[in-house]
C-alpha positions in Angstrom: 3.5 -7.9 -9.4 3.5 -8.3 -6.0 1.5 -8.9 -3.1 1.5 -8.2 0.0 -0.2 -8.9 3.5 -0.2 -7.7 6.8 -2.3 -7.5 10.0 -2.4 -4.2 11.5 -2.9 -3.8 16.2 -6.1 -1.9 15.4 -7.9 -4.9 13.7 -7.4 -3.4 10.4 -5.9 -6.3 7.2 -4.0 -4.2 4.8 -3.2 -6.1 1.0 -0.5 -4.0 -1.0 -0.6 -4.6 -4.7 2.6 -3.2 -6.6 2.7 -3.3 -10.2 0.1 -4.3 -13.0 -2.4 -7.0 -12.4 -3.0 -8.4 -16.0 -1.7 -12.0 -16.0 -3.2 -14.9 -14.1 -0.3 -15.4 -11.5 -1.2 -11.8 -10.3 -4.9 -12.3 -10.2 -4.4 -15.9 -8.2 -1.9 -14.3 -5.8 -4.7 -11.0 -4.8 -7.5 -14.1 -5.1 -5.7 -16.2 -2.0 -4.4 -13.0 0.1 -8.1 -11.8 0.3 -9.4 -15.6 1.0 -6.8 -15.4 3.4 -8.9 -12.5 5.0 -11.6 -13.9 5.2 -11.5 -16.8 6.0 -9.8 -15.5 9.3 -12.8 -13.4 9.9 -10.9 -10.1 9.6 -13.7 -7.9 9.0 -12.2 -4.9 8.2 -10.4 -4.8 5.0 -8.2 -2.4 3.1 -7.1 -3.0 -0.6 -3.9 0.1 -1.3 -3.7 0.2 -4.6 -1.0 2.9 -4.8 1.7 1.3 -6.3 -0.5 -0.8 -8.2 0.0 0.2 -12.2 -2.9 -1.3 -14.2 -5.9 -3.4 -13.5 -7.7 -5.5 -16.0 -11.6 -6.3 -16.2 -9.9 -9.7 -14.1 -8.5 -7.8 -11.5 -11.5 -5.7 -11.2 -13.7 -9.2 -11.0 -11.7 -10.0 -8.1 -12.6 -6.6 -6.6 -16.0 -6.6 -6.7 -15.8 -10.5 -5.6 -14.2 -9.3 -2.1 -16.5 -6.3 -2.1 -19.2 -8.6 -2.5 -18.1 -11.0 0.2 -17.4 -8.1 2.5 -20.9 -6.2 2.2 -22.7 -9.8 2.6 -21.2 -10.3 6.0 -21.7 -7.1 7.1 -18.0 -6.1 6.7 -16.3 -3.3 5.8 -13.7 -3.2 2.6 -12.1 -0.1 1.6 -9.3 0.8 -0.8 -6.8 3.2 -1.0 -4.4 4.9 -3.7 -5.8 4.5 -7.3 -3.7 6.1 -9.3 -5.0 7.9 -12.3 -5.1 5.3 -14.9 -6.8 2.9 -12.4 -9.0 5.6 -11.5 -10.3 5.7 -15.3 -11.1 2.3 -14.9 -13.5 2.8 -11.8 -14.7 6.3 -13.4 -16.1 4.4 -16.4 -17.5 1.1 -14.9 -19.4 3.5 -12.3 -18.1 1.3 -9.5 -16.2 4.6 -7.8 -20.1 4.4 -5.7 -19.7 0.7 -5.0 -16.5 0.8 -2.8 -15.3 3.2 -0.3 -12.1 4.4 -2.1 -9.8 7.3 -0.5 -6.7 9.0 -1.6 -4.4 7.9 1.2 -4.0 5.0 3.7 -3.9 7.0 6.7 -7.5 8.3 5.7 -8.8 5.0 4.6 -7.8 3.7 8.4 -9.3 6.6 10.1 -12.6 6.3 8.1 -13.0 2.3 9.6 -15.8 1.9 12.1 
């Protein structure tokens, strides 16, 4: 797996996630890109899941952990691209009404405040 990080001009913090997040290298490496985020006080946040393969209950913890963090601040975390295996996953936890999830980047950025 791989992540990645980048700072957008319009204030936005974008964290790619490519391939499966099982293992605990994967997990760490999402874990310190959103700490990253936060601790620099960017408070708008987008997670694109799209090339992102599988996600375990882990990788779901950490999910709710940075939607957590975000809400408390006052914040705003979205995600983007859940592909249709994924998408069972946040189907049958109930958490697709927790997070502010959309089909594409481009509409994810548009939909920041």
């Amino acid at each position: 797996m791989n992540v990645k990080s980048e700072t957008l001009p319009n204030g936005v913090g974008v964290i790619e996630v490519r391939g499966p997040l099982l293992g605990d290298q994967e997990i760490a490496e999402l874990r310190k890109a959103i700490a990253e985020f936060i601790d620099r006080q960017w408070k708008r946040l987008l997670i694109d899941l799209t090339e992102a393969t599988f996600l375990n209950s882990t990788g779901m913890g950490v999910l709710v952990s940075a939607h957590t963090s975000y809400a408390k601040r006052g914040w705003q975390l979205k995600l983007c691209g859940i592909n249709r295996q994924v998408n069972l996953v946040f189907a049958v936890t109930n958490l697709r009404k927790v997070f502010s999830i959309h089909e594409h980047r481009d509409d994810a950025l548009k939909n920041f405040s």
